[in-house]
N, C-alpha and C positions, 0 to 999 in steps of 0.2 A: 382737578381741584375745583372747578367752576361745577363741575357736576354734582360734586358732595356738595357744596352750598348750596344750590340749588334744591337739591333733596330737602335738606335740613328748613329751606322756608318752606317747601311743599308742604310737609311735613307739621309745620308748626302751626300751620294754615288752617290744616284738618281739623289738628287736638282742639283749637279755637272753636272751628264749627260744632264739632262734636260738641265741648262743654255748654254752646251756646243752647242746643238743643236741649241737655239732659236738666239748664238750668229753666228753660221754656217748661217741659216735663214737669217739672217739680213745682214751679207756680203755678201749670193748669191743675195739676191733684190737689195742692192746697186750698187751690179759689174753687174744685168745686166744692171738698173734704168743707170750710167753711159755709159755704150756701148751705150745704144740707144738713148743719149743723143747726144754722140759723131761722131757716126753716122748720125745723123740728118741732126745736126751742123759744122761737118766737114768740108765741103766747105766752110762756109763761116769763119770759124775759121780761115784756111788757107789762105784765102784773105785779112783778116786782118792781121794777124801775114806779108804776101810776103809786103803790103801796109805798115805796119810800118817800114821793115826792110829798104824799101826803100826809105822813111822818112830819118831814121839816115843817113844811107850812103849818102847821100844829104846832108844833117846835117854838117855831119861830113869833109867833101869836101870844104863846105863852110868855114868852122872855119876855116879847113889848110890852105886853099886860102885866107882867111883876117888874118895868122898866116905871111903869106911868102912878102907882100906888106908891 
């Protein structure tokens, strides 16, 4: 009896590690799947992001100046 329990935490010990691993796996393909994403895209991410900011601030200019008339 003491043997099968024994087994049975071996056992469960393993599946642990294993999961541990295939979850370590799957966060390094994602982090690096995003850098080279990031990378790629970078530029133009940043053109977007400089192009909206410049957007609001115009936006926002305009409202104060039809706030103050």
């Amino acid at each position: 009896m003491r043997n099968i329990f024994m087994k049975k935490i071996s056992k469960n010990k393993k599946s642990k590690g294993q999961s541990l691993v295939e979850y370590g796996l799957i966060l390094a393909l994602v982090s690096v799947v995003a850098i080279t994403v990031l990378q790629t895209m970078g530029g133009q991410i940043k053109t977007t992001v400089n192009n909206l900011t410049t957007k609001l601030q115009q936006a926002n200019q305009l409202s104060q100046s039809a706030g103050n008339t």
